[in-house]
N, CA, C and O atoms as CSV, one atom per row, in Angstrom:
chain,resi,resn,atom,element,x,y,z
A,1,UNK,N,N,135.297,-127.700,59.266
A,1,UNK,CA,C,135.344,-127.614,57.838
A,1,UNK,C,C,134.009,-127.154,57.276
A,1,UNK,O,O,134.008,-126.524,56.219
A,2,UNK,N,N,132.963,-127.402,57.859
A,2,UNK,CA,C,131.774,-127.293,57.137
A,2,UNK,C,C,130.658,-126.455,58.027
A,2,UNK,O,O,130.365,-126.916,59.130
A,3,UNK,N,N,130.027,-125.231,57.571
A,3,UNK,CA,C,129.206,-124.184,58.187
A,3,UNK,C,C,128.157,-124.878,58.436
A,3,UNK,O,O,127.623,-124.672,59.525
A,4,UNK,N,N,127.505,-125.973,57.448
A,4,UNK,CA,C,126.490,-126.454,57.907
A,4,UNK,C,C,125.864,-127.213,56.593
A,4,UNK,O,O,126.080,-126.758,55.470
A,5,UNK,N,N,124.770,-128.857,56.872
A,5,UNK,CA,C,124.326,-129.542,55.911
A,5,UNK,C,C,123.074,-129.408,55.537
A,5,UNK,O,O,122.242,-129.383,56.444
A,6,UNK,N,N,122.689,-129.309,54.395
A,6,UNK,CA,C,121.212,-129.146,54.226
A,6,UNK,C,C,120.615,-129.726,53.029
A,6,UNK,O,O,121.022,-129.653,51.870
A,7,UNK,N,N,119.525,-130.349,53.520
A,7,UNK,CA,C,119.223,-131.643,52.764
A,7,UNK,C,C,117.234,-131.101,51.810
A,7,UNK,O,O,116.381,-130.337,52.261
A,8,UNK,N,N,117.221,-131.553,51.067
A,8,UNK,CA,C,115.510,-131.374,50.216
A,8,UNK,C,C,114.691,-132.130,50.919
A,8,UNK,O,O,115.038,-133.129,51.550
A,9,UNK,N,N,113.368,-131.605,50.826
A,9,UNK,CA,C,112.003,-132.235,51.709
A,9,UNK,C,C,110.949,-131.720,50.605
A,9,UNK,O,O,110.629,-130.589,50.241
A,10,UNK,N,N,110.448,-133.308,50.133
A,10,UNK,CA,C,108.887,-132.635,49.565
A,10,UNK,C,C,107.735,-132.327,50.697
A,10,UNK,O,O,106.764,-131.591,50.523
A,11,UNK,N,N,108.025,-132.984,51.783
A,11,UNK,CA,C,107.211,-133.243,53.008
A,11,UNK,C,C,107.858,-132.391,53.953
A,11,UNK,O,O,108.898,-132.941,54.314
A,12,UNK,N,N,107.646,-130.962,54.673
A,12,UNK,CA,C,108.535,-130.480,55.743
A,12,UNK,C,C,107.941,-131.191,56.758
A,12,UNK,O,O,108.722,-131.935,57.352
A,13,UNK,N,N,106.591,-131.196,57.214
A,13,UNK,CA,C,106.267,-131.586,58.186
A,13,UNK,C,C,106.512,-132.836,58.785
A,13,UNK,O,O,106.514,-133.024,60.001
A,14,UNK,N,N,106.834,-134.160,57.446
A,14,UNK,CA,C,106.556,-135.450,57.691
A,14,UNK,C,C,108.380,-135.257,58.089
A,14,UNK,O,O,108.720,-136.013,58.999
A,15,UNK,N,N,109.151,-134.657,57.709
A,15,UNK,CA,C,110.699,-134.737,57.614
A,15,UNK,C,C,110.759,-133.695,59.328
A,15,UNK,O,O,111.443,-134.151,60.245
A,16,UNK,N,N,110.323,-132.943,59.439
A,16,UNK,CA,C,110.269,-132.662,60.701
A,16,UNK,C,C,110.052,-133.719,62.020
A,16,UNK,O,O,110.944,-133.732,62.868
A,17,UNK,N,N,108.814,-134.644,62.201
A,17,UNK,CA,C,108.442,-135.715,62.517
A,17,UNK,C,C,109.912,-135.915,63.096
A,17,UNK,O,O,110.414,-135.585,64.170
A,18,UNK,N,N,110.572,-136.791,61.625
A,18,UNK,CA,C,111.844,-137.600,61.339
A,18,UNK,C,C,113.212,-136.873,62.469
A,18,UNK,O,O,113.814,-137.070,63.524
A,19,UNK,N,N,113.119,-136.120,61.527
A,19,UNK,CA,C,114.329,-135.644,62.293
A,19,UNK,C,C,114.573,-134.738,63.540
A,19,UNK,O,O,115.615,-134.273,64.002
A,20,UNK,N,N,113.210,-134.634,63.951
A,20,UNK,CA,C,113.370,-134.463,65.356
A,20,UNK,C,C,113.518,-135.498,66.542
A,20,UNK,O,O,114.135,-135.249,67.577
A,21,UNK,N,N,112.757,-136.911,66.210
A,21,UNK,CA,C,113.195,-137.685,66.786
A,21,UNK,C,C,114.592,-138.860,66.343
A,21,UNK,O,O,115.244,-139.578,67.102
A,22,UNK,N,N,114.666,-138.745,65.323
A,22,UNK,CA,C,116.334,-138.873,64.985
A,22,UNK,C,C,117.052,-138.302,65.690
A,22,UNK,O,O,117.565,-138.968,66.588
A,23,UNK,N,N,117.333,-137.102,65.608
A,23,UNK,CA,C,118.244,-136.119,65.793
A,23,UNK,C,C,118.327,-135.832,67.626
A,23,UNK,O,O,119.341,-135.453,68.212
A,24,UNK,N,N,117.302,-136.059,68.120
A,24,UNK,CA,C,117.337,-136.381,69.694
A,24,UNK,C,C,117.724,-137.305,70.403
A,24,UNK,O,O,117.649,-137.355,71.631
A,25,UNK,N,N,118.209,-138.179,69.614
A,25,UNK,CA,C,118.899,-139.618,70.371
A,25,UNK,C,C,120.293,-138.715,69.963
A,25,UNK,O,O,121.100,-139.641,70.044
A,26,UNK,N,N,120.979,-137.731,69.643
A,26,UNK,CA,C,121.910,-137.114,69.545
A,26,UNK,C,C,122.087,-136.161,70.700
A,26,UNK,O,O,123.266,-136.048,71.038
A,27,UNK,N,N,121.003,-135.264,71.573
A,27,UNK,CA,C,120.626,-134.636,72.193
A,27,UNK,C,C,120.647,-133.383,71.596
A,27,UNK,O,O,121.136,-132.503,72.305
A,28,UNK,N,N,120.143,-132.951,70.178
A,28,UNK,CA,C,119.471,-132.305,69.712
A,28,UNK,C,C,118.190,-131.987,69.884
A,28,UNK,O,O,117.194,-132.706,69.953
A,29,UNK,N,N,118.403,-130.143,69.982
A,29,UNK,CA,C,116.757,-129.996,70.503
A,29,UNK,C,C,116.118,-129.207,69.295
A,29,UNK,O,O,116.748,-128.978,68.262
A,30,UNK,N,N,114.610,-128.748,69.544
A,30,UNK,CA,C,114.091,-127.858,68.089
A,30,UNK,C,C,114.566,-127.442,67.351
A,30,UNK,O,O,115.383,-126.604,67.732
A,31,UNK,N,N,114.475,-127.651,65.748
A,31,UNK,CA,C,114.936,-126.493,65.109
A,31,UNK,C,C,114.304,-125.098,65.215
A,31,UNK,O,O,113.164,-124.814,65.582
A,32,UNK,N,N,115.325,-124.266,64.798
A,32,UNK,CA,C,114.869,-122.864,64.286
A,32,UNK,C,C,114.054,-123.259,63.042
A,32,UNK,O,O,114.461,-123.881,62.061
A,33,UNK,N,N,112.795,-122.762,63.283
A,33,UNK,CA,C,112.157,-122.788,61.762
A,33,UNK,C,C,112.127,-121.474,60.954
A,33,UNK,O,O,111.884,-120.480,61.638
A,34,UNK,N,N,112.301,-121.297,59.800
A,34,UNK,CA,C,112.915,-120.092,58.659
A,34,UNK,C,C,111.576,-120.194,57.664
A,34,UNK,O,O,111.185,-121.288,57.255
A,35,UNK,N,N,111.032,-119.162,57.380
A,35,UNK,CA,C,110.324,-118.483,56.321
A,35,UNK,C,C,111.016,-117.983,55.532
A,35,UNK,O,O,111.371,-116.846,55.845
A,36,UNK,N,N,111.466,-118.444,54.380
A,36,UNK,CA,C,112.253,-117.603,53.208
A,36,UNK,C,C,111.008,-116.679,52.597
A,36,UNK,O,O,109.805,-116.906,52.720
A,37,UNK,N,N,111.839,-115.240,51.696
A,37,UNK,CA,C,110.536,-114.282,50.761
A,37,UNK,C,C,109.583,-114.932,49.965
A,37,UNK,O,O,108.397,-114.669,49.763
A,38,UNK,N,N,110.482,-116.040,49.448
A,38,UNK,CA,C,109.812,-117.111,48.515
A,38,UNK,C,C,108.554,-117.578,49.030
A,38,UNK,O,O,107.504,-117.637,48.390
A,39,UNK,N,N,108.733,-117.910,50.243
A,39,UNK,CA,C,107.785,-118.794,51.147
A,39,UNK,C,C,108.005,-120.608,51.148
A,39,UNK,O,O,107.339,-121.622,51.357
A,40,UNK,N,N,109.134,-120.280,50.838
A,40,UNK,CA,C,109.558,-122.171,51.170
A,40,UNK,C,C,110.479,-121.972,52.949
A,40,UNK,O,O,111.330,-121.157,53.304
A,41,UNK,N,N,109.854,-123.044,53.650
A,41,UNK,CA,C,110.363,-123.323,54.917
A,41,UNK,C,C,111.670,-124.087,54.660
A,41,UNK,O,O,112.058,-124.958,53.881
A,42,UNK,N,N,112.323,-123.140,55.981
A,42,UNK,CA,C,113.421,-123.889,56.302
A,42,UNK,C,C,113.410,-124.426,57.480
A,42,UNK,O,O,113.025,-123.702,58.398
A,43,UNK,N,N,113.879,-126.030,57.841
A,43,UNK,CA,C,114.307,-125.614,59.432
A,43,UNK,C,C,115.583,-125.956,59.841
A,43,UNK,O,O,116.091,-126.945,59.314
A,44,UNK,N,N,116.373,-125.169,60.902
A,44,UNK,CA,C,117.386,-125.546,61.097
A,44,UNK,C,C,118.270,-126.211,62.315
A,44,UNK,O,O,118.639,-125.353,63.118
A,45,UNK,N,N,118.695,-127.560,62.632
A,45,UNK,CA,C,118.800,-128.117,64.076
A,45,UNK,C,C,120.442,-127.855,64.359
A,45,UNK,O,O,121.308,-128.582,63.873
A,46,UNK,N,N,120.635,-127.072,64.946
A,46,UNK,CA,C,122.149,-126.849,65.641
A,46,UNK,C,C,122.056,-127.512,66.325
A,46,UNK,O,O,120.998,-128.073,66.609
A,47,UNK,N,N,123.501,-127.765,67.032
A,47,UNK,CA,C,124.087,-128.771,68.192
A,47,UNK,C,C,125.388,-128.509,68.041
A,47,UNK,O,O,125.824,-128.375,66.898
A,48,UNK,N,N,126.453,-128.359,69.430
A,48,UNK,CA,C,127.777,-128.369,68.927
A,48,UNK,C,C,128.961,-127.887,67.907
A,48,UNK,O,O,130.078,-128.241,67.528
A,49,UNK,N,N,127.964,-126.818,67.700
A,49,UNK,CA,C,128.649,-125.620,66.927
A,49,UNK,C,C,128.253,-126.324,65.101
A,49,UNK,O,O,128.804,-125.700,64.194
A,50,UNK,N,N,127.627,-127.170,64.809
A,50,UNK,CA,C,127.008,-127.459,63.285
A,50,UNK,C,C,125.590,-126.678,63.550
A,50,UNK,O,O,125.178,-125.977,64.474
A,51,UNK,N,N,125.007,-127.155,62.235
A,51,UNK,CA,C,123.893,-127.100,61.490
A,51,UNK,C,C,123.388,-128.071,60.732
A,51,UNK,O,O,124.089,-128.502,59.816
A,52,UNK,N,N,122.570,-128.409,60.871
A,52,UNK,CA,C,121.664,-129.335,59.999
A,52,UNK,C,C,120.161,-128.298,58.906
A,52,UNK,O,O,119.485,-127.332,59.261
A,53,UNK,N,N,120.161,-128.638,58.327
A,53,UNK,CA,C,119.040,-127.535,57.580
A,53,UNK,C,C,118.064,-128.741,56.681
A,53,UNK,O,O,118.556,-129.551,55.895
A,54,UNK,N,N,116.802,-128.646,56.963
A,54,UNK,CA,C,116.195,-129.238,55.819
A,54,UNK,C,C,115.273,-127.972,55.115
A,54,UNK,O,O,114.923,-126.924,55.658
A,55,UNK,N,N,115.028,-128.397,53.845
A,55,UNK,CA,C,114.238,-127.323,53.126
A,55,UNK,C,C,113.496,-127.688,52.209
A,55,UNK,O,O,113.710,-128.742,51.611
A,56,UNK,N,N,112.476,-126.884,51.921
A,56,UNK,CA,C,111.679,-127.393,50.684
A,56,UNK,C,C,112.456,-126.379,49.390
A,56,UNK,O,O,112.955,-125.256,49.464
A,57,UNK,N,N,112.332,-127.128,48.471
A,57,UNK,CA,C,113.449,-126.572,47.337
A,57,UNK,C,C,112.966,-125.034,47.003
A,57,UNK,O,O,111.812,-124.661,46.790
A,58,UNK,N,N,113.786,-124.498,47.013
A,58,UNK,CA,C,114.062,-122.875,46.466
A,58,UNK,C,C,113.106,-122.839,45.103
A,58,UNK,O,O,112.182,-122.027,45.062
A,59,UNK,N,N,113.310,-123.586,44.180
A,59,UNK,CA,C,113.036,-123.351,42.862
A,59,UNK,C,C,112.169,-124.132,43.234
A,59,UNK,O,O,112.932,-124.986,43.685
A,60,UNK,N,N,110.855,-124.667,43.469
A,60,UNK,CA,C,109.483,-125.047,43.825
A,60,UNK,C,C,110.136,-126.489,42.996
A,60,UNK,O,O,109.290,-127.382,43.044
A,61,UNK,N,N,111.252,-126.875,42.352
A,61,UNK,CA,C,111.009,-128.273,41.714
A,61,UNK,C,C,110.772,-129.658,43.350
A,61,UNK,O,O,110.737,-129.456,44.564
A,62,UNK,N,N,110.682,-130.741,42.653
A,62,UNK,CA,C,111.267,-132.155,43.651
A,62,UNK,C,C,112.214,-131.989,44.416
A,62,UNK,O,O,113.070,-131.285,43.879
A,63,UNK,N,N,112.560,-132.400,45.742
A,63,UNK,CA,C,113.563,-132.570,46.695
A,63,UNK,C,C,113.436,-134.030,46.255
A,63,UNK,O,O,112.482,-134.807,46.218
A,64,UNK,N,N,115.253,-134.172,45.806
A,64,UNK,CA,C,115.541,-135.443,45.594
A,64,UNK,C,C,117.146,-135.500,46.061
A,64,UNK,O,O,117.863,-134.512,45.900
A,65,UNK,N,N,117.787,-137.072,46.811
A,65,UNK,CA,C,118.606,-137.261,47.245
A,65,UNK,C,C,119.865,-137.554,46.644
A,65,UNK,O,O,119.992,-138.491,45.857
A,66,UNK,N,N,121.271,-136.424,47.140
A,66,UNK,CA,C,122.198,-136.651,45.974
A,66,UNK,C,C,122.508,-138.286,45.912
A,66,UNK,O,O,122.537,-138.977,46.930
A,67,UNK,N,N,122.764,-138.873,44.394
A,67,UNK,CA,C,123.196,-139.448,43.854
A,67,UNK,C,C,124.931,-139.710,44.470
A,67,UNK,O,O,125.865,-138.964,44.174
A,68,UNK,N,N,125.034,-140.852,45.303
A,68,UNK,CA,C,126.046,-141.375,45.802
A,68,UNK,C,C,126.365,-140.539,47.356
A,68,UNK,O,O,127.362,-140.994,47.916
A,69,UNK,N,N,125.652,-139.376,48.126
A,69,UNK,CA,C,126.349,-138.717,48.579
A,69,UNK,C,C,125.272,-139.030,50.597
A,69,UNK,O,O,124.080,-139.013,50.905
A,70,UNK,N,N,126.117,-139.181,51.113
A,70,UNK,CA,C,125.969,-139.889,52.433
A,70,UNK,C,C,125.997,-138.164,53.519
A,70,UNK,O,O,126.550,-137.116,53.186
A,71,UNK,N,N,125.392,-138.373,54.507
A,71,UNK,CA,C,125.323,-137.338,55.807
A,71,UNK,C,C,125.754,-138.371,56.426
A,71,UNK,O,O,125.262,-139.478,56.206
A,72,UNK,N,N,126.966,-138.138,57.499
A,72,UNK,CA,C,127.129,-138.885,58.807
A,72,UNK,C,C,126.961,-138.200,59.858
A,72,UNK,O,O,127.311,-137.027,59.733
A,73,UNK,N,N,126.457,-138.563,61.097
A,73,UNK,CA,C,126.071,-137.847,62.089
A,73,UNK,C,C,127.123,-138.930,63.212
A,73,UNK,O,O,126.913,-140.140,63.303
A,74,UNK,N,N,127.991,-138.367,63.817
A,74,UNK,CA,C,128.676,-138.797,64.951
A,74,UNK,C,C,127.820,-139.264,66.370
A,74,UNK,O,O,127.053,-138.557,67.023
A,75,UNK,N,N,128.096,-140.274,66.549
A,75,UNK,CA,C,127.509,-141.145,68.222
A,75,UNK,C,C,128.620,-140.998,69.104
A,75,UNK,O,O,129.750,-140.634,68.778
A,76,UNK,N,N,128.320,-141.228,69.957
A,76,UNK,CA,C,129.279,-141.804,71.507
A,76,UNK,C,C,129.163,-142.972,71.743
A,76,UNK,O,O,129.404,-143.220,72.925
A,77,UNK,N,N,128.878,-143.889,71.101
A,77,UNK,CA,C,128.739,-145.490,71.375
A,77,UNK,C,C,128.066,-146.477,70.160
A,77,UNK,O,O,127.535,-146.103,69.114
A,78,UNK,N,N,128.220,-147.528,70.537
A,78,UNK,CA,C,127.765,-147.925,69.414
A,78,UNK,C,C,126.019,-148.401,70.361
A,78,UNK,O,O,125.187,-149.019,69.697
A,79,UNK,N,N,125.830,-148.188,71.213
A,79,UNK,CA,C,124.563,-148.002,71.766
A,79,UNK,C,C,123.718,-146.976,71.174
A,79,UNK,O,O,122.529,-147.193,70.943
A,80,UNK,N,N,124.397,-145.648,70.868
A,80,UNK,CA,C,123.350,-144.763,70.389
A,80,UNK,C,C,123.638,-144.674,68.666
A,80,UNK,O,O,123.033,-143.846,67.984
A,81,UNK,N,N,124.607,-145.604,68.089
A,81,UNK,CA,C,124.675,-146.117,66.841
A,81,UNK,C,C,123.399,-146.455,66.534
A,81,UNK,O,O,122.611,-145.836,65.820
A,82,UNK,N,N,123.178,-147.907,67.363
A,82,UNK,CA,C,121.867,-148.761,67.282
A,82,UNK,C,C,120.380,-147.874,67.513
A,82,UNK,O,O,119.274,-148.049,67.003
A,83,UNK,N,N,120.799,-146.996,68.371
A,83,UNK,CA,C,119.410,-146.191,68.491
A,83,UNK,C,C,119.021,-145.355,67.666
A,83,UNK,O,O,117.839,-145.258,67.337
A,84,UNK,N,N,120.001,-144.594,67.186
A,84,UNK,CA,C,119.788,-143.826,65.872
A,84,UNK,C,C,119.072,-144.438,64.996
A,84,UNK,O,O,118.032,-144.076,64.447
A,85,UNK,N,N,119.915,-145.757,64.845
A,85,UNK,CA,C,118.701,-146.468,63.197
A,85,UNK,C,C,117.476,-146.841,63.889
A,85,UNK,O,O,116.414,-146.536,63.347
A,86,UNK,N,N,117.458,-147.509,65.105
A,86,UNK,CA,C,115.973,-148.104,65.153
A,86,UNK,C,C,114.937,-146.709,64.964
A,86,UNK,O,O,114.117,-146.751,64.046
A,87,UNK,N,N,114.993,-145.556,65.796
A,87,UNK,CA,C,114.210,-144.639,65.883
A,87,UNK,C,C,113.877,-143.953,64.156
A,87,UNK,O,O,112.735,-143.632,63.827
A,88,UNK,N,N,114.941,-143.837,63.316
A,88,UNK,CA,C,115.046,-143.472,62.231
A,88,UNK,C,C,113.968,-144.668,61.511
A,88,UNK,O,O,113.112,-144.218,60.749
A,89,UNK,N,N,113.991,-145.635,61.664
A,89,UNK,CA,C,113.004,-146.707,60.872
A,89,UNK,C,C,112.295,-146.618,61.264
A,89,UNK,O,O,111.321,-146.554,60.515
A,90,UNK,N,N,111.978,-146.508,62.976
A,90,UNK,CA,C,110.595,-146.135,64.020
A,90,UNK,C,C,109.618,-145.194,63.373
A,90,UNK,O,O,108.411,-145.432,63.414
A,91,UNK,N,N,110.344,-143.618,62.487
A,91,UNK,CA,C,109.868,-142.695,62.159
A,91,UNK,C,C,110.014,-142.364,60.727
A,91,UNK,O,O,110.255,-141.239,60.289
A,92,UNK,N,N,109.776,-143.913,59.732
A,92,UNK,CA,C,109.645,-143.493,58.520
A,92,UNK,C,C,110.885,-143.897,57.776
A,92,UNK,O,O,110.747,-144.198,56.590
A,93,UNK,N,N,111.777,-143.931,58.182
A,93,UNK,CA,C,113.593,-144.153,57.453
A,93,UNK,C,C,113.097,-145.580,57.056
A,93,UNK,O,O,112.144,-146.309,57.326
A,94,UNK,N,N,114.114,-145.610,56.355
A,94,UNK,CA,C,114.311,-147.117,55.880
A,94,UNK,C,C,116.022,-147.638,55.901
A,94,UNK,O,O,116.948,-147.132,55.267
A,95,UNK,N,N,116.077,-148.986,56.995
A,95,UNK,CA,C,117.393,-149.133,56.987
A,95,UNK,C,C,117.760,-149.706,55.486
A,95,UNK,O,O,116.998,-150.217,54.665
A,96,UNK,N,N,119.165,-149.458,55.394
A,96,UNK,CA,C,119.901,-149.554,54.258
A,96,UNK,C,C,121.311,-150.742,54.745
A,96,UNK,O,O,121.693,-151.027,55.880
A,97,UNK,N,N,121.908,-151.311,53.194
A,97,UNK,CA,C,123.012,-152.011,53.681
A,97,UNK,C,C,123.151,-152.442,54.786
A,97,UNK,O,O,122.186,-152.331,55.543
A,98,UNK,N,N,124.077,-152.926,55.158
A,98,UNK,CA,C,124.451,-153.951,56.138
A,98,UNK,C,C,123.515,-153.485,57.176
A,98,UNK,O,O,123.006,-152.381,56.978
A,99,UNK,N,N,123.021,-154.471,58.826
A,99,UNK,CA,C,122.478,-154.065,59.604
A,99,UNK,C,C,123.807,-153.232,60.688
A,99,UNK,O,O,125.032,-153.195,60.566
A,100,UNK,N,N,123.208,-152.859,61.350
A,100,UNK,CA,C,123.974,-152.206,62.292
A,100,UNK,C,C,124.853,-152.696,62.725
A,100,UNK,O,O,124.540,-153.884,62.815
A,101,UNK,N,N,126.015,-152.536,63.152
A,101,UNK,CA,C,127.501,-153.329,64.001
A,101,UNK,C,C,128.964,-152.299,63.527
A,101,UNK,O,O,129.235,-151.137,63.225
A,102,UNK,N,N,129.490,-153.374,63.674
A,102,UNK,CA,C,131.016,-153.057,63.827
A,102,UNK,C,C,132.015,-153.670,62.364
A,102,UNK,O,O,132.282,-154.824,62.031
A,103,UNK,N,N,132.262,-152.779,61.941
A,103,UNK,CA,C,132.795,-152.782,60.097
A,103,UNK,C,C,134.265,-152.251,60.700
A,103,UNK,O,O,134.619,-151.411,61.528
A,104,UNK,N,N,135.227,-153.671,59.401
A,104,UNK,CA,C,136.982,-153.275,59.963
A,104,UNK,C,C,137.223,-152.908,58.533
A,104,UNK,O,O,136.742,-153.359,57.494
A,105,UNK,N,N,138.271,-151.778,58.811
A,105,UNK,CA,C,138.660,-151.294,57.147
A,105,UNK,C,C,140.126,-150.374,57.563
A,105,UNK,O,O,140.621,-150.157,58.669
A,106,UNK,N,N,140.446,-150.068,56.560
A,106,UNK,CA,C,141.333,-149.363,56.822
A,106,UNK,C,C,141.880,-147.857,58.033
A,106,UNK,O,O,142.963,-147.436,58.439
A,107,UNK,N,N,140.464,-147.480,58.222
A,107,UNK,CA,C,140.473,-146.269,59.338
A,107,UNK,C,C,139.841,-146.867,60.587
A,107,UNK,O,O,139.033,-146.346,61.355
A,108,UNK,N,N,140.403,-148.106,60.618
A,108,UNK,CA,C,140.301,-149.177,61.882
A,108,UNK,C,C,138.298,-149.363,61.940
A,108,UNK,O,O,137.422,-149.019,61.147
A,109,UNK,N,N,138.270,-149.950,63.066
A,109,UNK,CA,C,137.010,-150.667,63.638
A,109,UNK,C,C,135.812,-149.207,63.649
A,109,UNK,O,O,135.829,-148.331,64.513
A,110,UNK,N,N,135.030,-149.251,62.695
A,110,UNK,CA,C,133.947,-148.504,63.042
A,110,UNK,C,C,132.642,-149.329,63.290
A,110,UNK,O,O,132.421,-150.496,62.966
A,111,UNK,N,N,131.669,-148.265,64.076
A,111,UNK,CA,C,130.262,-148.950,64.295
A,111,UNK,C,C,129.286,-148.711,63.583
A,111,UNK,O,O,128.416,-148.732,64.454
A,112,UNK,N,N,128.503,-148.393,62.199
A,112,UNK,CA,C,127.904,-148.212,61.416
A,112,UNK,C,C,126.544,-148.474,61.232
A,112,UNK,O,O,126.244,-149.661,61.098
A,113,UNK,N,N,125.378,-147.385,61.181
A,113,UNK,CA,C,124.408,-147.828,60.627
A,113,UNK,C,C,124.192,-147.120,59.558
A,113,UNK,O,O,124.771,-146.038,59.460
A,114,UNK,N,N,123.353,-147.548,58.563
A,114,UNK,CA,C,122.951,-146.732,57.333
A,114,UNK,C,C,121.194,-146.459,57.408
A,114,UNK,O,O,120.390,-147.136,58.049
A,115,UNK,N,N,121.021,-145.741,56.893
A,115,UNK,CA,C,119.388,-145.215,57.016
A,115,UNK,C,C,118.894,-144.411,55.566
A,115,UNK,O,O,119.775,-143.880,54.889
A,116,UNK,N,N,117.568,-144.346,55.151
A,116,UNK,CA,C,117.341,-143.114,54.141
A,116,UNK,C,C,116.139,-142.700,55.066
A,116,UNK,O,O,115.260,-143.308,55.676
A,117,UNK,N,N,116.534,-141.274,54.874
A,117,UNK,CA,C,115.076,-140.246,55.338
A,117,UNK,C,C,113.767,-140.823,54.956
A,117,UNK,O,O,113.919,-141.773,54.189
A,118,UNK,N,N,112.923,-140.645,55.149
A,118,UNK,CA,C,111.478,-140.156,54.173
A,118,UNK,C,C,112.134,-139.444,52.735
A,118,UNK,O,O,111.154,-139.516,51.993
A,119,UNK,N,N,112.785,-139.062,52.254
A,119,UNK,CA,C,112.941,-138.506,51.086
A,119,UNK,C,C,113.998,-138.938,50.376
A,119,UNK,O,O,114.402,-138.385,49.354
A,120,UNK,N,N,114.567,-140.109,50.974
A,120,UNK,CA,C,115.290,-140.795,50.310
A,120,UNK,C,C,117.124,-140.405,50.662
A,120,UNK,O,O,118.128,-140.848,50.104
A,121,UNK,N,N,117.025,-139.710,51.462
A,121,UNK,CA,C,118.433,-139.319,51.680
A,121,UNK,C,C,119.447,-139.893,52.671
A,121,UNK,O,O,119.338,-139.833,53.896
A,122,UNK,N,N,120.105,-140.264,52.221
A,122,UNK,CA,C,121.314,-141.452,53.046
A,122,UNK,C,C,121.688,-141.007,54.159
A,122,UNK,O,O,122.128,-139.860,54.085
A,123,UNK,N,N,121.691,-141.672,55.643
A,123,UNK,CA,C,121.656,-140.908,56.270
A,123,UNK,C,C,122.954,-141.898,57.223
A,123,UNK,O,O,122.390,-142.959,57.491
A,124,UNK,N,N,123.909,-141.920,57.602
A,124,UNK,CA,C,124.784,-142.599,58.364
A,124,UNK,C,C,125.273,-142.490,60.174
A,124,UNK,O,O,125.802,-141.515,60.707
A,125,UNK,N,N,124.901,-143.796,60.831
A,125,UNK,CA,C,125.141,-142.966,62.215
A,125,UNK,C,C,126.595,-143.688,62.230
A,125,UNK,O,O,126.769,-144.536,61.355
A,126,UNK,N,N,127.679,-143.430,63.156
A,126,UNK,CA,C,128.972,-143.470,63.462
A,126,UNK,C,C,129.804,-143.626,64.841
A,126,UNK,O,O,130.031,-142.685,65.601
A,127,UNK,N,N,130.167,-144.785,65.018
A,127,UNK,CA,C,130.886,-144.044,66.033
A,127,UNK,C,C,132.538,-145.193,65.857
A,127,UNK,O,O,132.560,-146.305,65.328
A,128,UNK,N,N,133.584,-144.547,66.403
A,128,UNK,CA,C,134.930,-144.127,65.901
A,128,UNK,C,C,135.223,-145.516,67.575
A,128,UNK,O,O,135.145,-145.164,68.752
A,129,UNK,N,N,135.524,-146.917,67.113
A,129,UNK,CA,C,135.866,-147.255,67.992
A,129,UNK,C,C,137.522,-146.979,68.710
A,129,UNK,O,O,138.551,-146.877,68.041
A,130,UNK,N,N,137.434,-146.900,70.186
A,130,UNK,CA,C,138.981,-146.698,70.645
A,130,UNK,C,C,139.949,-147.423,70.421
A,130,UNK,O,O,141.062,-147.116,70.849
């Protein structure tokens, strides 16, 4: 459904940091880093046929985090659930809501952690129990 997510950074470098070691408990490797004409950096972390993109804003304003709106990033366990958030807090995140575990709801038993970037952006790890 989706070509690819891309999130605001007042900090590329400090959000680089972040989400390279986030994004490697996924087995995500370097992003492509992008020079727009403008001269605002992009970088971009594929894996598995997505995209992830962080950027410093086009229009030189604040990178600020949408209002109600969540990134989930898919796990294989609820082992690399748990690792996702610790490393994400390890490198600046701040956990959010409930601590990490196993939440029952209507689309059955999920494993859930919640996180915000360095820039404030909601960041969700997942995994889909059997």
């Amino acid at each position: 459904m989706f070509s690819h997510v891309m999130v605001g950074s007042n900090d590329i470098a400090r959000s680089k940091r972040f989400y390279d070691a986030v994004l490697a408990v996924l087995g995500v490797g370097e992003p492509v880093r992008n020079e727009a004409p403008t001269g605002h950096v992009r970088l971009f972390y594929r894996h598995a046929g997505g995209s992830f993109g962080v950027t410093e804003p086009i229009n030189g304003e604040a990178a600020t985090p949408a209002n109600g709106g969540t990134i989930g990033f898919k796990c294989d366990s609820p082992e690399q659930v748990k690792q996702f958030h610790d490393v994400a807090v390890a490198h600046g995140g701040v956990s959010i809501e409930d601590p990490p575990g196993w939440r029952e709801g209507k689309a059955g038993a999920l494993h859930l952690a919640y996180v915000r970037d360095p820039d404030g952006n909601k960041l969700c790890a997942l995994y889909r129990g059997a």
